[in-house]
C-alpha positions in Angstrom: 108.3 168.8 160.5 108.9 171.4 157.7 106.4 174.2 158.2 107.1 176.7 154.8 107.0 180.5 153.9 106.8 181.1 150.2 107.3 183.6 147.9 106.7 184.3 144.5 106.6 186.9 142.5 106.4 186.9 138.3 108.5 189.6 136.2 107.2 189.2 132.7 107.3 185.5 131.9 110.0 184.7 134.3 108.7 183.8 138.3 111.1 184.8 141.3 110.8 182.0 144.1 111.7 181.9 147.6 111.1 179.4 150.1 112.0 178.9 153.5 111.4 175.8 155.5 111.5 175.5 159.4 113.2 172.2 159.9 115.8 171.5 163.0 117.7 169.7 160.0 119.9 167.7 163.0 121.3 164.4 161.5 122.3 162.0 163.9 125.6 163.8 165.1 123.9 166.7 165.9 121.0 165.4 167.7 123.2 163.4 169.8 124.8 166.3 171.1 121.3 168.4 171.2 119.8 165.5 172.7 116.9 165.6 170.2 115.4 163.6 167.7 117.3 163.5 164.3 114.8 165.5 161.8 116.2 166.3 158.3 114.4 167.2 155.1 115.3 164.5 152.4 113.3 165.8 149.6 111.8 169.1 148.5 109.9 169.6 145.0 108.0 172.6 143.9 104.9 172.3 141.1 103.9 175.0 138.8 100.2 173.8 137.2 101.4 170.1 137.6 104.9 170.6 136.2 107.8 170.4 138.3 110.2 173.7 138.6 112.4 172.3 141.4 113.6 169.2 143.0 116.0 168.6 145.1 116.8 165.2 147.4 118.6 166.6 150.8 120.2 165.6 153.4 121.1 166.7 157.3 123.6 168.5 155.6 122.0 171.6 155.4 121.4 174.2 157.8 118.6 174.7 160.3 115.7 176.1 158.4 117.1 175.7 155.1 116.3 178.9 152.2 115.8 177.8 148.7 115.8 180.7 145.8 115.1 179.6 141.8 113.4 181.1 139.0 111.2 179.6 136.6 109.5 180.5 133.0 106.2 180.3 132.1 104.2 181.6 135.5 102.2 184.3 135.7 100.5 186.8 138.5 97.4 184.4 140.0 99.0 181.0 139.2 99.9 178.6 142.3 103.3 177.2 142.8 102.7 174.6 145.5 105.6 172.9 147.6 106.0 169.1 149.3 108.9 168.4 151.7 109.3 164.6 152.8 111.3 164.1 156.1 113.9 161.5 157.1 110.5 159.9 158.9 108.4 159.4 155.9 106.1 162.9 156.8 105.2 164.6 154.6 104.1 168.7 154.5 102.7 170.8 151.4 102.2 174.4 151.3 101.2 176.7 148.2 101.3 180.2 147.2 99.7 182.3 144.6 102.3 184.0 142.4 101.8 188.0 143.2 
């Protein structure tokens, strides 16, 4: 399962975000060969006070603990941008951040 480090930082109205998820990402090829379990992150979405500032449906195509970088508008210093990955097996993992 996803476990998260975020980071977020606002510069005037405009909120710097960086996230990184732990997550083997292996689709079935590669946990064949790893012999593992096949564990990829199929969707990722980030909330700002209800509203959504990313989204992104994935696949085992990315790489092993996968970084995601956006900016957003309207965030300030003390607001909470919270995060919610779903895996390939239906779990799910949320982490948030205050913006700094």
């Amino acid at each position: 399962m996803a476990k998260m480090k975020i980071k977020a930082k606002a510069k005037g109205d405009i909120v710097n975000v960086k996230a990184m998820f732990t997550s083997l990402m292996a689709d079935k090829e590669e946990a064949e060969k790893k012999k593992i379990s096949v564990e990829y992150i199929t969707y990722i979405v980030a909330k700002h006070n209800g509203n959504i500032v990313y989204e992104a449906n994935t696949s085992g195509f990315m790489s092993e603990n996968p970084l995601v970088k956006f900016d957003f508008k309207g965030g300030k210093e003390g607001d909470k941008i919270e995060f919610t990955t779903i895996d390939n097996n239906g779990k799910t993992e949320t982490g948030s951040e205050k913006i700094k």
